[in-house]
C-alpha positions in Angstrom: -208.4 -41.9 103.8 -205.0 -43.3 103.2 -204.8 -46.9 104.2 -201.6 -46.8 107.2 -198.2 -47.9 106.2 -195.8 -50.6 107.3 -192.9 -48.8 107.4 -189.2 -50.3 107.8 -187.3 -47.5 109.9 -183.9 -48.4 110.6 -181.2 -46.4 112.7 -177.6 -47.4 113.2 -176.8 -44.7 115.7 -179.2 -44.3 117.4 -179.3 -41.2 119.8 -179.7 -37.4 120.6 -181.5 -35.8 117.5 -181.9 -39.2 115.5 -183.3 -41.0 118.8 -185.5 -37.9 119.5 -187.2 -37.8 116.2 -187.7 -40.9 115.8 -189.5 -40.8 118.9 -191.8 -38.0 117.5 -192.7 -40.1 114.7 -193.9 -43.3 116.5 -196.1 -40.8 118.5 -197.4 -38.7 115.6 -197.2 -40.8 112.6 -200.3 -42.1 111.9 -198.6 -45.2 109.9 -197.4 -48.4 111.7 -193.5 -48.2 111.9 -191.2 -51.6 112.9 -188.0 -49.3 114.1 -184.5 -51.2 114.4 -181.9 -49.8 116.2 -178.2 -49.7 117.5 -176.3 -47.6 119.7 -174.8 -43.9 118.9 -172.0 -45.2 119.1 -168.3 -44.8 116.4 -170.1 -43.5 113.2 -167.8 -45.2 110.7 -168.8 -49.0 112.1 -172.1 -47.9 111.9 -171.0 -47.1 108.3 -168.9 -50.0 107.5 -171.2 -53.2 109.4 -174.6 -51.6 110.5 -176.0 -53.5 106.9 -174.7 -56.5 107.6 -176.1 -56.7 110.8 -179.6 -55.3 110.3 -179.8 -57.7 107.3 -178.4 -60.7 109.4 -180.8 -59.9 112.5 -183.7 -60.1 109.9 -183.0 -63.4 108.7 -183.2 -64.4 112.1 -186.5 -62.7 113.0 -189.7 -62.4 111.9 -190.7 -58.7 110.6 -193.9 -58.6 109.2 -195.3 -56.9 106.2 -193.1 -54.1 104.9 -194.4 -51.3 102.5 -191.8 -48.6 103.0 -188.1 -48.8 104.1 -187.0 -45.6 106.0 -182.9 -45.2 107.2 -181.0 -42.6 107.7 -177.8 -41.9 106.2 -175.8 -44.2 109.2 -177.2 -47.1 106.9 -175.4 -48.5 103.9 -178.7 -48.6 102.2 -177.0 -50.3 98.5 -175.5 -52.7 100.6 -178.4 -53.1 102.9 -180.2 -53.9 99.7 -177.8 -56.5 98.4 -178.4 -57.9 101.5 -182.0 -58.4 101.2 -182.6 -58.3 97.6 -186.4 -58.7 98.1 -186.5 -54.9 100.1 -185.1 -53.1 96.8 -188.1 -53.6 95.5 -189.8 -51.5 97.8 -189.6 -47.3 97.9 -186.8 -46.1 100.3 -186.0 -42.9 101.7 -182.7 -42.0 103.6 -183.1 -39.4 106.0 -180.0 -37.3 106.2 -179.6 -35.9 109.7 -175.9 -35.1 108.9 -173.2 -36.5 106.1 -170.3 -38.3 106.6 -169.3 -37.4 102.5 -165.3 -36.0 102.7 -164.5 -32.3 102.3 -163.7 -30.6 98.8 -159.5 -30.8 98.6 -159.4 -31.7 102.2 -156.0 -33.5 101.4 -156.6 -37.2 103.2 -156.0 -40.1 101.6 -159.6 -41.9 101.1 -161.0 -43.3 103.6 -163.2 -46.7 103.4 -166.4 -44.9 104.5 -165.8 -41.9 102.0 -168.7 -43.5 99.2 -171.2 -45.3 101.6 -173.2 -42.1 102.0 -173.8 -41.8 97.7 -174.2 -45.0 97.3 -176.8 -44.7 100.1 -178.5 -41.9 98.1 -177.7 -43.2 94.8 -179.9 -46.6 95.9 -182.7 -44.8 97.7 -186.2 -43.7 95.7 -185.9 -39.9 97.8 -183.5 -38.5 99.5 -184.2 -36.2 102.5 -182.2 -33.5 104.5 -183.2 -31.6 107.9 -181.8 -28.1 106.6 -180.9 -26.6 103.1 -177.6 -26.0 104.7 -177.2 -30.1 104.7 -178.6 -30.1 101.3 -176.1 -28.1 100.0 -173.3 -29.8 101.9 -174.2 -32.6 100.4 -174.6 -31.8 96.8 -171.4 -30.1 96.6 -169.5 -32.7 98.3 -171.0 -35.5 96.3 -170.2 -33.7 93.3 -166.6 -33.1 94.1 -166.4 -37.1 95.1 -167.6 -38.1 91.8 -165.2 -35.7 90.2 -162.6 -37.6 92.0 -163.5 -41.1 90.7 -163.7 -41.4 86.9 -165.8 -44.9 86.9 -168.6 -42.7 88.7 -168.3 -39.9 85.5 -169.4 -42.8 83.1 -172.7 -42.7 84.4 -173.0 -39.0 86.4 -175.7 -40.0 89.2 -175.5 -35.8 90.4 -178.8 -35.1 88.4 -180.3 -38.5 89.8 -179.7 -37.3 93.4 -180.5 -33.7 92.6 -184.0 -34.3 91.5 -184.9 -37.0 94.5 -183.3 -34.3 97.1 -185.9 -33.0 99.4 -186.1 -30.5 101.9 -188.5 -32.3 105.2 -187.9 -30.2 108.4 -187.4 -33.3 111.2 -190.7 -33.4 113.8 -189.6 -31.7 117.3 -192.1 -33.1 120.3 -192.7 -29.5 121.8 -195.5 -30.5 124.1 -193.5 -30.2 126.8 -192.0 -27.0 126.0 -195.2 -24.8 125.9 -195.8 -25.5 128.9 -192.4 -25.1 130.3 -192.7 -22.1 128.2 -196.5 -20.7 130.2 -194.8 -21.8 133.8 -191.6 -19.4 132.9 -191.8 -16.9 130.7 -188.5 -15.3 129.2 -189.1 -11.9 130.5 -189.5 -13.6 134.1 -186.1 -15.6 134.4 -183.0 -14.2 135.1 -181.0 -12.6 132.6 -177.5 -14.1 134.0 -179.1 -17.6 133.7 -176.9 -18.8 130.3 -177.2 -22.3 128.9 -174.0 -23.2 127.1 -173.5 -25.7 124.8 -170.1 -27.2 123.7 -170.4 -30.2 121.8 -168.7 -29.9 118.4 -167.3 -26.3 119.2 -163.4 -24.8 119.7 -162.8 -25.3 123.5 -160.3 -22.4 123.1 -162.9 -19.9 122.2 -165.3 -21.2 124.6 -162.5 -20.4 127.1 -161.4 -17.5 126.1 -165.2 -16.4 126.1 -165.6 -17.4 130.1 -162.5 -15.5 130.6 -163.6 -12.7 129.4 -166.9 -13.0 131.5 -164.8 -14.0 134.6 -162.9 -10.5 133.9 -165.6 -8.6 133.6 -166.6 -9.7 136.9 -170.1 -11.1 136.0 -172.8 -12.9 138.2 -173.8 -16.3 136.3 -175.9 -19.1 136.9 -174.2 -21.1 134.4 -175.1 -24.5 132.8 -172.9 -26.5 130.5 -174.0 -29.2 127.5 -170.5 -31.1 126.8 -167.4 -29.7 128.5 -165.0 -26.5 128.6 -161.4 -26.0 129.0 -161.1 -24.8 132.5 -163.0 -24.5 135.9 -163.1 -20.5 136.6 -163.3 -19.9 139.9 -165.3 -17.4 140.0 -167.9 -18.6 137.4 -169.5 -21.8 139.0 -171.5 -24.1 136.7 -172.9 -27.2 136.4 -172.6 -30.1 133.8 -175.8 -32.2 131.7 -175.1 -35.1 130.3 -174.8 -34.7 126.8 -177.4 -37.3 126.5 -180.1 -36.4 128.5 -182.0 -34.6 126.3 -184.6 -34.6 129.0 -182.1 -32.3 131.7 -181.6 -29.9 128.2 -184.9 -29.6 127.8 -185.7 -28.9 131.4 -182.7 -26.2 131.7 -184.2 -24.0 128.8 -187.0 -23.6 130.8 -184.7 -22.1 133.3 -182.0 -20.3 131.1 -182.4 -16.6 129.6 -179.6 -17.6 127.0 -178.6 -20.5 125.0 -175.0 -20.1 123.7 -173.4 -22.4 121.2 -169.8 -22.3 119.4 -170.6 -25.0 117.1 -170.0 -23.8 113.6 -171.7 -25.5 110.6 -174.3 -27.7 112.1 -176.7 -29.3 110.0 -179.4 -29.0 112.1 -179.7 -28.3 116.0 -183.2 -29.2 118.0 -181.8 -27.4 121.2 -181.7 -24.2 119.4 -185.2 -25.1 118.0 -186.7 -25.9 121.4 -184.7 -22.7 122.6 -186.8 -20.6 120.1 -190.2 -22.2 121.6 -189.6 -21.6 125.5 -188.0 -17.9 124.4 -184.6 -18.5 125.5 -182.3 -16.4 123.2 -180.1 -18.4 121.3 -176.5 -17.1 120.8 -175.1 -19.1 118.0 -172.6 -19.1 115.1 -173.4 -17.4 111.6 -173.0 -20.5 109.8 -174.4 -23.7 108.9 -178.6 -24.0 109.7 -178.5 -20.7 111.9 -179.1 -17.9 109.2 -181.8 -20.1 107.8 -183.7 -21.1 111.2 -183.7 -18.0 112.6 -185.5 -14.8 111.0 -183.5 -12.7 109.7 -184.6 -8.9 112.0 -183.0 -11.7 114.6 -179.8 -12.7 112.7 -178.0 -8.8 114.1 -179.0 -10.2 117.6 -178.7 -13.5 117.5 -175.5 -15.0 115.1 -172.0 -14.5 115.9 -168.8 -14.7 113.8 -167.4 -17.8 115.8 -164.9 -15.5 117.9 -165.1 -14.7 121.9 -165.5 -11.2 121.3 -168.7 -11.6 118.7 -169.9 -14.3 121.6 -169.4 -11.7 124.7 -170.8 -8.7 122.1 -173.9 -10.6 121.7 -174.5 -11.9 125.3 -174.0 -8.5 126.6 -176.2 -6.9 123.8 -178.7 -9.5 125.4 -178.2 -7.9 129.1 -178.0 -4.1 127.8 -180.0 -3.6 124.9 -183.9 -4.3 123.9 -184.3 -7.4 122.8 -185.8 -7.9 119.6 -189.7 -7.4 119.7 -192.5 -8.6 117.6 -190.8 -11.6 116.5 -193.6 -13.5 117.3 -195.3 -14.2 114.2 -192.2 -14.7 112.2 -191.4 -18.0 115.0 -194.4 -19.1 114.7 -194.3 -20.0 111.3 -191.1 -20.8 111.3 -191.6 -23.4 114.4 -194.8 -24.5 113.2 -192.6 -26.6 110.5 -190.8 -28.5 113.4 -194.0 -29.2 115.5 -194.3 -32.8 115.8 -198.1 -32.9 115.0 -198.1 -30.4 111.7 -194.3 -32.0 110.5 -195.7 -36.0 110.8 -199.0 -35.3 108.6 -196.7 -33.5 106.2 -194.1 -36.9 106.5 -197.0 -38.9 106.0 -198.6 -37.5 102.8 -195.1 -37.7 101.5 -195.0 -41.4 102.5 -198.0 -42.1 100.7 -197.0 -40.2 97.8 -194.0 -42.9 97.4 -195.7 -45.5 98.4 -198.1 -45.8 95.4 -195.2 -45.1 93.1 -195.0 -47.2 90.2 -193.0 -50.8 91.1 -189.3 -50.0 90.7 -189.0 -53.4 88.8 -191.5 -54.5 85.8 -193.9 -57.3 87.2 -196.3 -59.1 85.3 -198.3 -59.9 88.2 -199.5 -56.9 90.7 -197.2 -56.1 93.3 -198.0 -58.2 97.2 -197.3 -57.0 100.3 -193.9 -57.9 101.4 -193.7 -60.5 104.7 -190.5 -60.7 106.1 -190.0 -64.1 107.5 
């Protein structure tokens, strides 16, 4: 057996999907992990500062050994290393839960945080991404930054970053779920019951999509994840924090549909823990969707971003057969998520990089690194 890993994990914005698997790793992981953390809070401070204050907070206290430094893509890691010179000399991996890398021809003028991202990727050892959709995203983007900036043309880093990309499905915690999932079955909850989920989405197709509900004069037990437009009389609903993942988690065990209008998400554990309890997610036809969900589901399932694809698929839902023997297709699919089978995968991977060669020539063998 593999001897267990210090691992450095540090998070600048630390919350909903980040906070959630980081959680599942702590549990599952079967190295030792030292997590640092701050708030989810205004992503391009996190960007700017987070380094400097991760490396000041370390001169200040005491760490312990170190074997592995894991961050995701909030982190300056190349600053963050300049920082703490000693650290570069262990194997990194930046996690990327999302990027933050500008749009192809989006027109702005550049923004400070527009390189922290690649020079995050271009200082790590690996590079990881939750979906091949953020893969992608990321590849092309970077490429079109670099094609921006002649300096970065002298030495092309795109193969570099291409050859350390890796795809590593984050680790879901769906204890919880399967039994959520035994005490209420999908076949047992009420078909009106609709779990809706706003964050990142158009407000104005969200409302025109309850107004078209409200028209048709529909019953709904409606909950709501971020906010919407209006308040229709006739549809009454309640609001989760969009923070609580606990209250989400809790409401799918409840909820015959999950329907979301954001377009072009990297990745999106709702939907995933949707899939598990067998609430039917309604969501866009773009970003991680066509990838996460089987494609005999994608007909049922994906919408074109408008209110009418939305109210087509929800009443398809309430009118039609839903799609059957899908059960063996989820399974695998799901079984990449599951906390448990995802962490040994993490770790073997872990290991892997951990006995890499030294990333600087030593004469003496490489020690253990203790933070003071």
């Amino acid at each position: 057996m593999h001897k267990q890993l210090d691992i450095l994990a540090i998070e600048p914005f630390h919350g909903g999907g980040r906070r959630a698997m980081l959680e599942a790793i702590t549990r599952c992981s079967r190295h030792r992990w030292k997590v640092l953390t701050l708030p989810a809070r205004r992503m391009e401070r996190r960007l700017l500062v987070s380094a400097t204050w991760f490396a000041e907070h370390l001169a200040r206290n005491k760490i312990g050994p170190v074997d592995l430094v894991f961050s995701s893509e909030a982190l300056n890691l190349a600053d963050f290393f300049r920082f703490r010179p000693e650290l570069a000399r262990r194997p990194s991996v930046v996690y990327f839960h999302d990027n933050q890398l500008p749009e192809q021809g989006d027109g702005q003028a550049e923004a400070p945080t527009d390189l922290v991202n690649l020079n995050s990727a271009m200082a790590a050892t690996e590079i990881w991404f939750n979906s091949l959709f953020n893969l992608r995203t990321f590849l092309k983007r970077a490429s079109g930054l670099v094609a921006r900036h002649p300096e970065l043309q002298v030495r092309n880093p795109m193969p570099s970053l291409a050859a350390k990309a890796h795809l590593v499905p984050p680790p879901v915690d769906m204890s919880l779920l399967h039994e959520m999932a035994s005490d209420s079955p999908a076949w047992q909850r009420d078909p009106r019951a609709l779990l809706l989920d706003t964050r990142g989405a158009d407000l104005s197709t969200v409302g025109a999509l309850l107004d078209a509900l409200e028209d048709r004069g529909e019953r709904l037990d409606l909950t709501v994840i971020g906010r919407i437009p209006h308040r229709p009389s006739s549809l009454p609903h309640i609001y989760l924090d969009e923070r609580d993942d606990a209250s989400h988690v809790r409401a799918l065990g409840d909820a015959s549909l999950l329907i979301s209008a954001r377009p072009n998400a990297a990745h999106d554990d709702l939907t995933v823990r949707a899939l598990v309890t067998g609430c039917l997610p309604i969501v866009p036809g773009s970003g991680i969707y066509p990838e996460l969900l089987p494609k005999p589901m994608h007909r049922y399932c994906l919408h074109d971003g408008s209110a009418q694809s939305m109210l087509d698929r929800v009443l398809n839902a309430w009118y039609l057969e839903r799609p059957s023997g899908m059960e063996v297709l989820l399974d695998d699919l799901l079984s990449n998520f599951d906390a448990v089978t995802a962490c040994r995968h993490l770790d073997h991977r872990l290991d892997r990089l951990a006995h890499l060669p030294s990333l600087k020539v030593m004469k003496k063998p490489r020690r253990r690194l203790e933070l003071a």
